[in-house]
Structures are given as C-alpha cells and as structure tokens.
Biotite code that builds the C-alpha atoms (Angstrom):
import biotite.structure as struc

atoms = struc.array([
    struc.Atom([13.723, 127.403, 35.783], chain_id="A", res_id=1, res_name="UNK", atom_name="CA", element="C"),
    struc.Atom([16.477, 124.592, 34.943], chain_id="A", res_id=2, res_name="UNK", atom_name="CA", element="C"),
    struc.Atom([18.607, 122.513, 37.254], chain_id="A", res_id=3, res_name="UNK", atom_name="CA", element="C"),
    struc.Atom([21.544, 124.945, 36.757], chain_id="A", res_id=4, res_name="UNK", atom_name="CA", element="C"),
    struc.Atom([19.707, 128.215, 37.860], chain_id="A", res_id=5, res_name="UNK", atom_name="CA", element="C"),
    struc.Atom([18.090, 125.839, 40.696], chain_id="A", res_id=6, res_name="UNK", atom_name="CA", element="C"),
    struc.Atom([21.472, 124.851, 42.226], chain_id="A", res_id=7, res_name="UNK", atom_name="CA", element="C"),
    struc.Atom([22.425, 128.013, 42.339], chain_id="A", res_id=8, res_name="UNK", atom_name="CA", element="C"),
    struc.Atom([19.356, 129.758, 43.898], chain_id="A", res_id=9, res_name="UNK", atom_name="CA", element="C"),
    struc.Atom([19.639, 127.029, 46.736], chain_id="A", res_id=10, res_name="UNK", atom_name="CA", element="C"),
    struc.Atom([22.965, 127.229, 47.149], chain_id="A", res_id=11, res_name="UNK", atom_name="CA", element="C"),
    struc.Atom([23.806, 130.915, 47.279], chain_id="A", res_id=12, res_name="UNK", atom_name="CA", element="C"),
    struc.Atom([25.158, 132.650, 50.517], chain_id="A", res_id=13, res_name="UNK", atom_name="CA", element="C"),
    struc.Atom([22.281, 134.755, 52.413], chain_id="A", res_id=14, res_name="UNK", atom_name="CA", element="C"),
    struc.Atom([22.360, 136.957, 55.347], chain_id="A", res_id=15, res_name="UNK", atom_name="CA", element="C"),
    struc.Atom([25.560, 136.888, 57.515], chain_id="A", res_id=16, res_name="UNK", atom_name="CA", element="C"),
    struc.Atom([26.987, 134.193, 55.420], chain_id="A", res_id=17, res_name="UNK", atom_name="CA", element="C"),
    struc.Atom([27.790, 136.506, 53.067], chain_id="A", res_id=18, res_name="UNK", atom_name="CA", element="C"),
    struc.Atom([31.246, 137.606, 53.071], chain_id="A", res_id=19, res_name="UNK", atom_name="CA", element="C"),
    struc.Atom([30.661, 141.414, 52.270], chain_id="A", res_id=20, res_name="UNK", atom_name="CA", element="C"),
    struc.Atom([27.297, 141.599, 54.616], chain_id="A", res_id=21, res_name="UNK", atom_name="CA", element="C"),
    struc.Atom([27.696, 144.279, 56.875], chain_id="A", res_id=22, res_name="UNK", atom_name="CA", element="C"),
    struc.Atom([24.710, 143.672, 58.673], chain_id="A", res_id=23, res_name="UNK", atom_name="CA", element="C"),
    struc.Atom([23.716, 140.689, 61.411], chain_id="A", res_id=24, res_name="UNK", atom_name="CA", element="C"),
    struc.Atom([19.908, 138.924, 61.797], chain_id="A", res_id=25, res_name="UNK", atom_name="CA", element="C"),
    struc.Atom([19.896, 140.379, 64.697], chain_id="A", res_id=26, res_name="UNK", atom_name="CA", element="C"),
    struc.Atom([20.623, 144.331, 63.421], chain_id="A", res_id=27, res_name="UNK", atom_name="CA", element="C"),
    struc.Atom([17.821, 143.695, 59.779], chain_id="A", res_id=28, res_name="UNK", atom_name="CA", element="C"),
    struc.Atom([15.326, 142.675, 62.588], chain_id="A", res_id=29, res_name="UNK", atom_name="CA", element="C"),
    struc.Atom([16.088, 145.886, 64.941], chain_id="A", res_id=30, res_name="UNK", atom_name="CA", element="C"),
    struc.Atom([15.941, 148.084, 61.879], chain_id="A", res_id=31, res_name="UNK", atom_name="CA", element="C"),
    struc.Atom([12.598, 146.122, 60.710], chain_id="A", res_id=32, res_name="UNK", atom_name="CA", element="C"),
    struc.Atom([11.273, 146.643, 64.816], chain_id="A", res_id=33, res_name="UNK", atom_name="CA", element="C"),
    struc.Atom([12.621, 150.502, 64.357], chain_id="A", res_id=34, res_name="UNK", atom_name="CA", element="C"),
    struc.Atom([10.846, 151.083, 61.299], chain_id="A", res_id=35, res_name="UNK", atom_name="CA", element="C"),
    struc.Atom([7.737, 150.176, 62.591], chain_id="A", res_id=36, res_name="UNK", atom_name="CA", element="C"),
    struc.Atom([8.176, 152.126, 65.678], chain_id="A", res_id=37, res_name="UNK", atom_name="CA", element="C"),
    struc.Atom([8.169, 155.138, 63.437], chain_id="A", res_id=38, res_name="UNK", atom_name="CA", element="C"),
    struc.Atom([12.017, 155.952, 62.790], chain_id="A", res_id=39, res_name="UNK", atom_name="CA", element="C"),
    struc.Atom([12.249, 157.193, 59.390], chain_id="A", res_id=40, res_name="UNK", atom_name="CA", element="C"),
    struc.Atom([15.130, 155.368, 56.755], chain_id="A", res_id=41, res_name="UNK", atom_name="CA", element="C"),
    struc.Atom([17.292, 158.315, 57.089], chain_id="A", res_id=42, res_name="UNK", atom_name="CA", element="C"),
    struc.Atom([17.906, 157.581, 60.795], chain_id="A", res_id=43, res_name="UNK", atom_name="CA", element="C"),
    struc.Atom([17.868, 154.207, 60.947], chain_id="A", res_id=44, res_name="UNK", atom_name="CA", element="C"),
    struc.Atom([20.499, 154.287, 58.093], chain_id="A", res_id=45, res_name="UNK", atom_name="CA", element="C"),
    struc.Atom([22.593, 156.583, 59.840], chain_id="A", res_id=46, res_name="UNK", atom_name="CA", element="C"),
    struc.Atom([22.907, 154.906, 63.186], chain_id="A", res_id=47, res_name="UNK", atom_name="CA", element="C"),
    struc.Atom([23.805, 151.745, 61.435], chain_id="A", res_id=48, res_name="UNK", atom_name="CA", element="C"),
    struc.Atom([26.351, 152.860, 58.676], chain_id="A", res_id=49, res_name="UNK", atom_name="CA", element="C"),
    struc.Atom([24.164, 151.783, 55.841], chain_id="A", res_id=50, res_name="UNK", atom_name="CA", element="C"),
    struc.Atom([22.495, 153.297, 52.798], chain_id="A", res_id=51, res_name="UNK", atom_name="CA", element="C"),
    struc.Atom([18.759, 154.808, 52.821], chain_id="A", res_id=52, res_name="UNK", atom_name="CA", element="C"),
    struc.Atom([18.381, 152.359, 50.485], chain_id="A", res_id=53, res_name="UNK", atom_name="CA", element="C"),
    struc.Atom([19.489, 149.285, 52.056], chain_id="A", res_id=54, res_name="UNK", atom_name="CA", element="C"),
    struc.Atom([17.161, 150.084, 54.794], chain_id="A", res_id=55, res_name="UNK", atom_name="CA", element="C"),
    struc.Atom([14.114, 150.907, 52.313], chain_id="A", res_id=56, res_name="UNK", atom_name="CA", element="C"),
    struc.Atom([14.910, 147.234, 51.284], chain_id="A", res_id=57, res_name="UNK", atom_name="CA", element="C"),
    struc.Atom([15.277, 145.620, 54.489], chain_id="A", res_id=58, res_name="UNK", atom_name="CA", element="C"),
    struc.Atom([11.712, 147.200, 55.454], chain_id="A", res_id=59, res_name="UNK", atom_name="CA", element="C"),
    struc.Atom([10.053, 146.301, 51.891], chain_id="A", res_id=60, res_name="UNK", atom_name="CA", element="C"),
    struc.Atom([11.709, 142.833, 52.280], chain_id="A", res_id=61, res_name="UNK", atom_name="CA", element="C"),
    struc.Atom([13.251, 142.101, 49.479], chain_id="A", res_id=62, res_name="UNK", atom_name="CA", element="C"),
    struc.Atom([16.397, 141.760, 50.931], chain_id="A", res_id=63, res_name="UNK", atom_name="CA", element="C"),
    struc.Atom([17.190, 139.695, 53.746], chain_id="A", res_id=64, res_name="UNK", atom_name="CA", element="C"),
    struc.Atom([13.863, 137.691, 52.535], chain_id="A", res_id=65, res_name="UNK", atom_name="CA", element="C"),
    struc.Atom([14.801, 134.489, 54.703], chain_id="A", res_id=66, res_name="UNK", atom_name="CA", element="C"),
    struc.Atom([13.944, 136.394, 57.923], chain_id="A", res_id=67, res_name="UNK", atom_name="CA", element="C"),
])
C-alpha cells in the first residue's frame, strides 16, 4: 500500500458521515441485535427501508466494519 491509497483509506467518510448513508449506529447495531434474535434479512430489511443485501452485509460485517 503507498502513501496515496493510505490517505485515502484514513480519510474516507464511514457510517453516518456519509452523505448518502441511510442508516444511523444506532439502527446497523439494532439490525445486528435483530439478526441474532432470529429475524431473518427479509424482515429486518423491510422494516428499515433497506436492501436484503445491505442487511446480509451489515450482519457479515463488512460494512459498517468500524462498529
């Protein structure tokens, strides 16, 4: 890895920061605490206006990695 792909990894908007995020912290860790409660994607996706796949992420962590 050089300097230039360092700065940018370091310096890169995460989470809520984001400008097109359209989840909190607070909503990735209810749908992490739902998961493991035994809601499948499909639901969880549903009650929070997100894809199946964005919540199959969330769950797998690798997105939203910093929490």
């Amino acid at each position: 890895m050089n300097i230039n792909e360092l700065w940018f990894f370091s310096n890169r908007l995460r989470g809520e920061a984001h400008p097109r995020s359209k989840l909190t912290s607070e909503q990735v860790l209810q749908i992490r605490d739902l998961y493991k409660q035994g809601f499948s994607t499909n639901v969880i996706a549903r009650n929070f206006k997100v894809s199946k796949w964005n919540v199959e992420e969330i769950v797998k962590k690798k997105t939203w990695t910093h929490l």
